[in-house]
N, C-alpha and C positions, 0 to 999 in steps of 0.2 A: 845072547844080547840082542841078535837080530830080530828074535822073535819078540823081547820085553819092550822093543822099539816097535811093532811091526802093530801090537794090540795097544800099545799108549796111541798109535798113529789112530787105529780102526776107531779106538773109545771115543778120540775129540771129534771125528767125523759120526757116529751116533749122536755124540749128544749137541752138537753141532745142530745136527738133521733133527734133533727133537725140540729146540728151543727154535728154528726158522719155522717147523712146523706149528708151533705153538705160538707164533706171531701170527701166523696165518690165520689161527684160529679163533684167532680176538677178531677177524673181522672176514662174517661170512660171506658178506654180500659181495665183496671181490677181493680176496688176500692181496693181490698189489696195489691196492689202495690203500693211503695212510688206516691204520687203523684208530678206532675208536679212543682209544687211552694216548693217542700222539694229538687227537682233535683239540680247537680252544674251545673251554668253560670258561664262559662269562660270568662276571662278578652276581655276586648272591645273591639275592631283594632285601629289603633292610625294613620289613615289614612296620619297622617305627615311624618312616618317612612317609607322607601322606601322599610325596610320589607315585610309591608304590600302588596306589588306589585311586577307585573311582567310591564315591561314598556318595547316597542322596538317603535323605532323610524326610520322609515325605508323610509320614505316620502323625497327624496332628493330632489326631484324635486315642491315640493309643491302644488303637483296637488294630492293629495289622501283627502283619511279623517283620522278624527281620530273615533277610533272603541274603544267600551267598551263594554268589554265579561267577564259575568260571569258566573264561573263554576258551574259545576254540583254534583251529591252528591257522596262524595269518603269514608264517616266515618258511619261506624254504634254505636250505643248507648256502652259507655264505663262507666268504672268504675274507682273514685280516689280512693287513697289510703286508703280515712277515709270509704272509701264505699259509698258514694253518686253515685247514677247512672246522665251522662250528656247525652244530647240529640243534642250535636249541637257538631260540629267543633272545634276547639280549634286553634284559629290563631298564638296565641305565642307556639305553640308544633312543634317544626322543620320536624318533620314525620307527620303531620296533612298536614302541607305546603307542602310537600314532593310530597305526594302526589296530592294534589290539582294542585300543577304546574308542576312535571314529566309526569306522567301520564295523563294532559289533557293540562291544557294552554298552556304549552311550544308547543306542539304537533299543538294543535289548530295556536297557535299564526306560526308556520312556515309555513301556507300558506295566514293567513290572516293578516299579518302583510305586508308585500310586497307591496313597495307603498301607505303604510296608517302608520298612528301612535299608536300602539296599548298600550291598558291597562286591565288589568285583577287586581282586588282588591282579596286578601283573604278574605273570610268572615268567621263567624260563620253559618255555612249553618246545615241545620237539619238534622239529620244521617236518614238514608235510614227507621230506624226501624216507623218512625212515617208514609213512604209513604205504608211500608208493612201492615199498618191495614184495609188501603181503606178507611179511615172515615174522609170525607174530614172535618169535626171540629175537630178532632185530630190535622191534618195537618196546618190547618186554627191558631190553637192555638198556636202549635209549633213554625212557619215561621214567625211569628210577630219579632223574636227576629231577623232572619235573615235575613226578607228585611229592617230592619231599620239597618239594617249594609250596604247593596247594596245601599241605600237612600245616610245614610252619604258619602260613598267611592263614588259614583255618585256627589253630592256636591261637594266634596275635586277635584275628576276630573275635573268641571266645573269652578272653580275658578282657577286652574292652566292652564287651553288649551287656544287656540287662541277661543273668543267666535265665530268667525264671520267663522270658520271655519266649513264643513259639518260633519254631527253626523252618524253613524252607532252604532246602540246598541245590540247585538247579545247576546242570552244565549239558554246553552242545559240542559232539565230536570228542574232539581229545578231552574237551571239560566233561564232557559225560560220564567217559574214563574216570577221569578225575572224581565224580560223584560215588561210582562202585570202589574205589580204593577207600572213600573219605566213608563209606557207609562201615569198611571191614577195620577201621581208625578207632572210630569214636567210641566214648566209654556209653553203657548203660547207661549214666543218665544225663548227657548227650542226646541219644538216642530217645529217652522219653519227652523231651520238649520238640523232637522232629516230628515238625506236618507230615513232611513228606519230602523224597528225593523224586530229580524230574531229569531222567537222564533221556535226553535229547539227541538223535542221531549217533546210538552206539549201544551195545550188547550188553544186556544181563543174562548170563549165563546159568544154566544147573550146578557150575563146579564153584560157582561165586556165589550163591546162595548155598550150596553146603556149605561154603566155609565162612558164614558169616547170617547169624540172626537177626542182623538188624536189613536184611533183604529182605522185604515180602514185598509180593506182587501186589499190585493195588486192584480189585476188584471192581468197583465202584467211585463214585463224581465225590465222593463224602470220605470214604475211609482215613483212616492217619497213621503214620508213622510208615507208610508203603513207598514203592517204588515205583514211581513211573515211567514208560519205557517206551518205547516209538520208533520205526524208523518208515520212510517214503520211497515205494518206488512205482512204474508205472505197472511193474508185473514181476512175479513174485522169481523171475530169473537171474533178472537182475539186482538181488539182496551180493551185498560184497561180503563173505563169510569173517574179513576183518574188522567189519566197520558191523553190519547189522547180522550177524549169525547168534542171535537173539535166542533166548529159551521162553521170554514173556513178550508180551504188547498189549496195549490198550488203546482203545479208539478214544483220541482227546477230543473229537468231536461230542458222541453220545455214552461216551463211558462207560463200553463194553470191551468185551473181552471175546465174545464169539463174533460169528463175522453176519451179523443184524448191520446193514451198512446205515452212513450216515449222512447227508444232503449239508457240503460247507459251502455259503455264501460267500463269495471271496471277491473282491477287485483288485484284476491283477493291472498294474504300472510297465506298459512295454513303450520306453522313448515316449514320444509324446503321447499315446495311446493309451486310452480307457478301457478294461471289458469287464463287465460283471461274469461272473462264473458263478454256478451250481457245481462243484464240486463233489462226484461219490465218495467216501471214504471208508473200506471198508477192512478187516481185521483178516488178517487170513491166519486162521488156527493153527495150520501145519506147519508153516513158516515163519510165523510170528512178526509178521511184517506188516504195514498197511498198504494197500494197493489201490491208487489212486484212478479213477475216469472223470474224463470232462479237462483237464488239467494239465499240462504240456512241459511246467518247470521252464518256459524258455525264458524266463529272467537270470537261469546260470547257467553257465555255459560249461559244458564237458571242459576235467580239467586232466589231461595228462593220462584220459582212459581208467581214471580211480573213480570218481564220482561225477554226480550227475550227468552217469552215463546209462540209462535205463533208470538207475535210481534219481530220487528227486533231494540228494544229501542236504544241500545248502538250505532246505525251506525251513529244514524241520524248527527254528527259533519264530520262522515269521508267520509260516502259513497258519499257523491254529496261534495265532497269538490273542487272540482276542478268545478261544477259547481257555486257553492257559490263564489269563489275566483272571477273567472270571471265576477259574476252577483254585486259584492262588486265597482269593477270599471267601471259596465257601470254604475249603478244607480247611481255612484257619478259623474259622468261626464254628466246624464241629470240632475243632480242636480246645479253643477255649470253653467249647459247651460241657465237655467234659472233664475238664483241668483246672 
């Protein structure tokens, strides 16, 4: 009997020790921290509600596209009242909003809206604190909740647009992300009215292009149905392997692929101060990165030792925006030249 007691005692302390273990295990980044599944999830988007959206319709003439841009990440990890810590955005938070469309869509949306139909969805996007651990299964875990919000709001877009109409799908940072999940989504013919995807400040990979045909590298200023890809830094050491550990790039300047550099006119805005810049831009092949001289980034400031820290993260929507605007209406117009 001593002994039928002695191993019922030994078993509840095994599995004891394998269920604390296995709490631990939900959450890598520090086991005595609430983990991830104790965290609050904010209420869903309700993609019917015009809330949800920034929408400009700027296409009078019927000859543009229509573009879907989703932003990048503006929230870090917050706390409710009951004391839950959240990880994600909060779409019904009017300062959540706020900032997602002040501070970037709106911004975004006034040069690439001109001549196209634009839409930007709010999502629940994952606060900066999960890209700051580097651990891309952290990130990997997190992001589920948010590209199944880019998924639905993409849906809801496609059922309300003219289907037959050309497709541009742009995103910076996490929305870049966002653009390589939304490229391994869509059906074939989907896929046949895309211009092109424009993934801004984040990684196309070998292992994302094996598992998904609707990835091609875009070669050239003209091609369609490709993938654009880009990220800034002053030197090719400082690429962040979670953000820009790239397998493509393209120079949005002269729309190459080899490292032919290329000469961007740019006026930078610092406080009250004007400078024109000659900007080099040039492609480095081995690292897939662009490597910028002349050019300093000091309009963002180091955030937290993650970006624009040698790299120049924060530009990639503004600095080549007039190149981007420009390359928006040829590729749609060899789009329609063929379609």
């Amino acid at each position: 009997m001593k002994q039928l007691k002695l191993w019922i005692l030994t078993a509840i302390f095994i599995i004891s020790g394998i269920t604390l273990f296995a709490s631990f295990s939900d959450n890598e980044d520090n086991p005595y921290e609430q983990s991830d599944q104790a965290s609050f999830i904010p209420k869903a988007p309700d993609y019917a509600d015009p809330t949800m959206w920034t929408v400009v319709n700027d296409d009078s003439e019927g000859i543009g596209a229509d573009i879907f841009y989703v932003v990048s990440t503006w929230e870090e990890d917050w706390t409710t009242e009951d004391g839950r810590i959240c990880h994600y955005a909060d779409v019904w938070n009017p300062e959540h909003r706020r900032r997602m469309g002040d501070l970037e869509i709106n911004k975004v949306a006034a040069y690439m809206s001109p001549g196209n139909r634009f839409y930007a969805p709010y999502y629940r996007h994952t606060t900066i604190d999960a890209w700051l651990t580097q651990n891309e299964d952290t990130i990997n875990r997190r992001i589920k909740l948010s590209m199944d919000d880019v998924r639905a709001a993409f849906d809801h877009f496609q059922a309300q647009r003219d289907p037959n109409r050309p497709l541009i799908i742009v995103g910076f940072s996490q929305g870049g992300r966002a653009m390589v999940e939304l490229l391994k989504y869509i059906s074939d013919e989907t896929y046949s009215k895309l211009v092109a995807a424009y993934v801004l400040g984040y990684k196309v990979t070998n292992a994302d292009m094996a598992a998904c045909s609707h990835i091609l590298p875009a070669k050239s200023e003209t091609d369609t149905g490709v993938t654009i890809c880009y990220n800034t830094v002053k030197d090719v050491r400082y690429a962040k392997p979670v953000i820009a550990g790239s397998d493509i790039c393209i120079n949005p300047v002269n729309w190459r692929t080899d490292d032919v550099p290329a000469t961007l006119h740019y006026t930078q805005q610092l406080e009250n101060e004007t400078h024109e810049l000659d900007i080099t831009v040039t492609v480095s092949p081995e690292h897939h990165v662009l490597v910028v001289s002349g050019y300093d980034g000091a309009e963002y400031q180091p955030y937290k030792d993650l970006i624009n820290v040698g790299d120049i993260h924060s530009c990639e929507p503004w600095l080549y925006s007039e190149c981007l605007k420009k390359n928006f209406a040829a590729r749609t117009k060899a789009w329609r030249t063929t379609h």
